[in-house]
C-alpha positions in Angstrom: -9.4 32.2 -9.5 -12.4 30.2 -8.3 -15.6 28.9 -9.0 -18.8 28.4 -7.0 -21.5 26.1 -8.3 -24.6 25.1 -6.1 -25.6 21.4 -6.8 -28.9 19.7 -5.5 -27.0 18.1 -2.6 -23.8 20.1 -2.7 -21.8 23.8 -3.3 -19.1 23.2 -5.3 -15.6 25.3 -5.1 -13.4 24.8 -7.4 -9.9 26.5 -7.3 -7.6 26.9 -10.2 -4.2 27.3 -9.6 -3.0 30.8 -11.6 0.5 31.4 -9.6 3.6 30.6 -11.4 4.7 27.3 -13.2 4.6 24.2 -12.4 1.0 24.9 -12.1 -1.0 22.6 -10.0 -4.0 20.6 -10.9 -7.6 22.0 -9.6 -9.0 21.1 -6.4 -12.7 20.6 -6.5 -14.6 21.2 -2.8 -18.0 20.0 -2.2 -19.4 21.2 0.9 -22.5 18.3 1.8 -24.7 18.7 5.1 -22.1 15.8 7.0 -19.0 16.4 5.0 -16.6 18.2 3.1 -14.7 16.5 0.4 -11.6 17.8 -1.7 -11.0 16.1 -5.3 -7.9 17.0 -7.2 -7.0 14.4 -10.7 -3.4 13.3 -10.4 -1.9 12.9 -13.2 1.0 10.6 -12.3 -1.7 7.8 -12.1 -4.4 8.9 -14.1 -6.5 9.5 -11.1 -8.9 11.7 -9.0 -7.8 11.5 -5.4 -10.8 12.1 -2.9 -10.1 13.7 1.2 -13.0 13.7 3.0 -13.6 16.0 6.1 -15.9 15.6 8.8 -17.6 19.3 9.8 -15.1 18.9 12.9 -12.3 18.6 10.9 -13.1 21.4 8.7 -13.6 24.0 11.3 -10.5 22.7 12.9 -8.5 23.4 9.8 -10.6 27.2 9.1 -9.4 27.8 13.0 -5.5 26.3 12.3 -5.5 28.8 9.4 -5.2 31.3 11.6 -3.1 30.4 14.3 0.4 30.3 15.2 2.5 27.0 15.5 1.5 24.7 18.5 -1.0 22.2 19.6 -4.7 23.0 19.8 -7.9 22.3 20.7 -11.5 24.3 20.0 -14.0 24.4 22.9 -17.5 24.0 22.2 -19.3 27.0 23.3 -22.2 26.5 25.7 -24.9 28.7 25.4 -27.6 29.9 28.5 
């Protein structure tokens, strides 16, 4: 299950684990204009650990979703 929440500055995804136990905590994704950043609360240390992914980065991982294993890189198209 998910939600999808749009902030001034922000969408927020947030998915909640639902598979079989151990459950995981849920990860909180808010898409900005420069970045993506993924939030998730740790409970070992009583925490909220924060990634944050450059737009590159992000449609790097979309693309790696995708693909077999290997080593790759995305071409920027070129339009005209």
């Amino acid at each position: 299950m998910f939600t999808i929440e749009h902030d001034f500055d922000a969408t927020v995804v947030t998915l909640i684990d639902e598979g079989g136990t151990p459950l995981q905590e849920d990860i909180a994704i808010h898409a900005f204009q420069e970045c993506v950043t993924l939030e998730q609360y740790d409970p070992r240390d009583d925490e909220v650990k924060k990634i944050t992914l450059s737009l590159h980065q992000l449609q790097e991982l979309a693309a790696a979703l995708d693909l077999p294993e290997g080593v790759y890189k995305l071409r920027q198209e070129t339009t005209g």
